[in-house]
C-alpha positions in Angstrom: -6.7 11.1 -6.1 -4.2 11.9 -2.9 -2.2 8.5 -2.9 0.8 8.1 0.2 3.4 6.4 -0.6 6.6 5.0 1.7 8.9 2.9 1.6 12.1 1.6 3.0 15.8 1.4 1.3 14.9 -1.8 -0.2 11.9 0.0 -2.2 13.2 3.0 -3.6 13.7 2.0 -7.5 10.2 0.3 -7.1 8.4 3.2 -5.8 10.2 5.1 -8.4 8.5 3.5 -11.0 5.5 3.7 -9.3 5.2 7.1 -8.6 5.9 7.7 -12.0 2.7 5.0 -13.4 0.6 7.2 -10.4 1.4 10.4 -12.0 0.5 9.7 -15.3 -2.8 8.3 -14.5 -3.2 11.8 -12.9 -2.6 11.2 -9.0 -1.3 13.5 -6.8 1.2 11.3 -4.8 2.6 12.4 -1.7 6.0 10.4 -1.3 6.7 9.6 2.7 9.3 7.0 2.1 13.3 7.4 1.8 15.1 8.4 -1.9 18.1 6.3 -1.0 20.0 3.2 -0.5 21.1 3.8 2.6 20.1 1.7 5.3 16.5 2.7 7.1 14.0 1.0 9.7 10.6 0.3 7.8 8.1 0.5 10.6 7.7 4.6 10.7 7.4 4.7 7.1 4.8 1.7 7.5 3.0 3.8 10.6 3.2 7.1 9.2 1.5 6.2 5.9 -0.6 4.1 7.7 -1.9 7.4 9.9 -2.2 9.8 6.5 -4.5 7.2 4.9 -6.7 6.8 7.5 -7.0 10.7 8.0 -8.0 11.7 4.4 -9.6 8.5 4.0 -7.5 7.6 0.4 -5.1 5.2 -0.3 -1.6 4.1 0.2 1.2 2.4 -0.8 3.9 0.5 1.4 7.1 -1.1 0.4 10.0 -2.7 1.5 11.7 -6.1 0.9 9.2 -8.4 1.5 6.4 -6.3 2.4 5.9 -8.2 5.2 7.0 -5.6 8.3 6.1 -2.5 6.9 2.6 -4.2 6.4 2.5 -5.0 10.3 3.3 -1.7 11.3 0.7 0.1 8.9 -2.0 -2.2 10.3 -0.9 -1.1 13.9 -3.0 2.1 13.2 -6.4 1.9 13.7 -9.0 2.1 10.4 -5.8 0.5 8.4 -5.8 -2.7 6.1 -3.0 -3.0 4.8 -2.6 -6.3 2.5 0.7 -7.6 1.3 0.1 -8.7 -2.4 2.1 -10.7 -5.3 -0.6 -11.7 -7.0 -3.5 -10.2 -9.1 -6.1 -12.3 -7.9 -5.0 -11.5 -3.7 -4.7 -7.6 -5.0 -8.1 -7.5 -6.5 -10.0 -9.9 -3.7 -8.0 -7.4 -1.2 -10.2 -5.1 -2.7 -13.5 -6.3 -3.1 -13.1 -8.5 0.4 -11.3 -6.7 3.0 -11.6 -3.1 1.4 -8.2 -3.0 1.3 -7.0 0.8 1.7 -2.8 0.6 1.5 -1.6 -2.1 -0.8 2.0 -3.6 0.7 4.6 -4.3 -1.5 7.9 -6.4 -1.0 10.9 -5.2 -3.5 12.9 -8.3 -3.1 10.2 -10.8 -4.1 8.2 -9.1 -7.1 9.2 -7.5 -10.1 8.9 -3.5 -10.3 6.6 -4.2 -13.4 4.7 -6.7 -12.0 4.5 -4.2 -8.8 2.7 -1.8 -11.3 0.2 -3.6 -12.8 -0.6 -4.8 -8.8 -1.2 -0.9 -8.3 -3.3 -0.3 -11.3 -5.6 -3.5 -10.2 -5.2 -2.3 -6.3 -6.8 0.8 -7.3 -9.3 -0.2 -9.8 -11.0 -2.8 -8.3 -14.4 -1.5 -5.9 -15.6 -2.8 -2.6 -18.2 -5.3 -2.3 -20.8 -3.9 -0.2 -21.6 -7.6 1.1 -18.5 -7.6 2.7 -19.6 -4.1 4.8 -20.4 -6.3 8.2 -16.7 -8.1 8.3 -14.8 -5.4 7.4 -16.5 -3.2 10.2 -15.3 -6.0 12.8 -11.6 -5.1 11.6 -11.8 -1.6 11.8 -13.7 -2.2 15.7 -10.5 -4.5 16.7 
């Protein structure tokens, strides 16, 4: 699977570690975000993934240090949810609930491992169908 992944400077080690997880379950990761420390604004990373997501219908991943304003500007694109997670249980109900299709990340709160297994949940976990009629109100906001 075609995954997107970006990121801001606070993310980089994170979606390191990430990327490498992604590759060896096999996914062909297409990295968007920055490869430094060096100071960057999060919102076109957010966007830009945001857009590529939507396009190949797939998935992405967003990260920067709370995960809170890249997630805003991926959901500025139409067809995106984007759901900031911590948690397994939000990750998987993110899922099943809202059809969640780019899982946002925040560097500064989690733990890269932790950030992993949040992946591996975000990307193994289906949609519930009964939930077809609500998500199809986001996507016509």
């Amino acid at each position: 699977m075609k995954i997107y992944i970006g990121n801001d400077h606070a993310g980089v080690e994170m979606k390191n570690q990430i990327v490498e997880f992604l590759k060896t379950k096999g996914h062909e990761v297409i990295n968007i975000g920055t490869d430094d420390s060096h100071s960057v604004d999060y919102p076109a990373f957010g966007k830009e993934v945001a857009k590529k997501v939507v396009e190949n219908s797939t998935y992405g991943i967003i990260i920067c240090g709370t995960g809170i304003g890249i997630s805003i500007a991926a959901n500025k694109v139409k067809g995106a949810r984007a759901a900031l997670c911590y948690e397994d249980q939000t990750t998987i109900l993110a899922r099943q609930h809202n059809n969640a299709n780019i899982l946002a990340l925040g560097a500064r709160i989690i733990a890269n491992e932790k950030a992993v297994r949040l992946v591996d949940f975000f990307l193994n976990t289906e949609f519930e169908e009964r939930h077809k009629n609500r998500v199809e109100k986001l996507n016509n906001q």
